[in-house]
C-alpha positions, 0 to 999 in steps of 0.5 A: 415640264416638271419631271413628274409629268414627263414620267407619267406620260411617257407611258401614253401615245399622245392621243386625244382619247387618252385624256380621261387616263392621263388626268386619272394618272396625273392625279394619281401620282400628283395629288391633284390636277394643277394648272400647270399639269392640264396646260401640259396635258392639253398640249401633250394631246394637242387640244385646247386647254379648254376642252382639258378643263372642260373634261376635268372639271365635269368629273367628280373624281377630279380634284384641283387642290391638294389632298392634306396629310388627313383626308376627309370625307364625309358620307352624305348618304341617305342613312348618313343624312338621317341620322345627323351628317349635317351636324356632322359636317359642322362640328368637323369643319369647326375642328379643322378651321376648313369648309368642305372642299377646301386643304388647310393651308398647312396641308394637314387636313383635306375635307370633302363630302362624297354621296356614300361609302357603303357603310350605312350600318355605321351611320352617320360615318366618314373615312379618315384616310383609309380608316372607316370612323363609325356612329359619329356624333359631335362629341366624337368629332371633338375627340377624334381631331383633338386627340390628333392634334386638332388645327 
């Protein structure tokens, strides 16, 4: 078992009900849930891998690839939707070379949607990271990743 994962379970007893914890906390100080990190869970808390799985994969929070240096997400809220999130959507997923859900295989940029982030005033928007990025449109997608380097 990697150093990691022992460090972080040695805060937990080893318990079936601490599942949703140990996935919350493995994620957090992982990135993401690998194969390797739910295998040793399951035998951490004695159950099938299977139920691990089960659990992880029924939970939006959970994520099974890593998140890049630049996380997306892109609001899919009604607000969002109206006012272009779909075009939206295109024009960044052109702009990185990644589809929604997917981490360039550099490690630079992660993408994913997300039903709302609660700034409907700013509609359409995403967050870069921690960064809120307003009134989107396709010409501010263009210059909002090639003034990062775009891919």
């Amino acid at each position: 078992m990697n150093e990691k994962l022992k460090e972080t379970f040695s805060s937990f007893e080893g318990k079936e009900e601490e599942l949703i914890p140990l996935l919350q906390k493995v994620q957090e100080n992982l990135g993401f849930l690998s194969d390797e990190s739910m295998e040793e869970i399951a035998r951490f808390i004695r159950v099938p891998a299977s139920m691990v799985y089960g659990v992880a994969t029924f939970y939006t929070q959970f994520r099974f690839v890593p998140k890049g240096e630049k996380h997306i997400m892109l609001c899919r809220g009604t607000a969002c939707h109206v006012k272009g999130a779909p075009r939206i959507q295109e024009e960044v997923e052109n702009q990185i070379g990644i589809k929604v859900g997917e981490t360039s295989e550099d490690l630079k940029y992660s993408l994913e949607n997300v039903a709302c982030i609660g700034a409907c005033s700013l509609a359409p928007c995403a967050m870069v990271n921690d960064s809120v990025e307003a009134n989107l449109s396709p010409k501010k997608i263009e210059k909002l990743f090639s003034t990062s380097g775009g891919r």
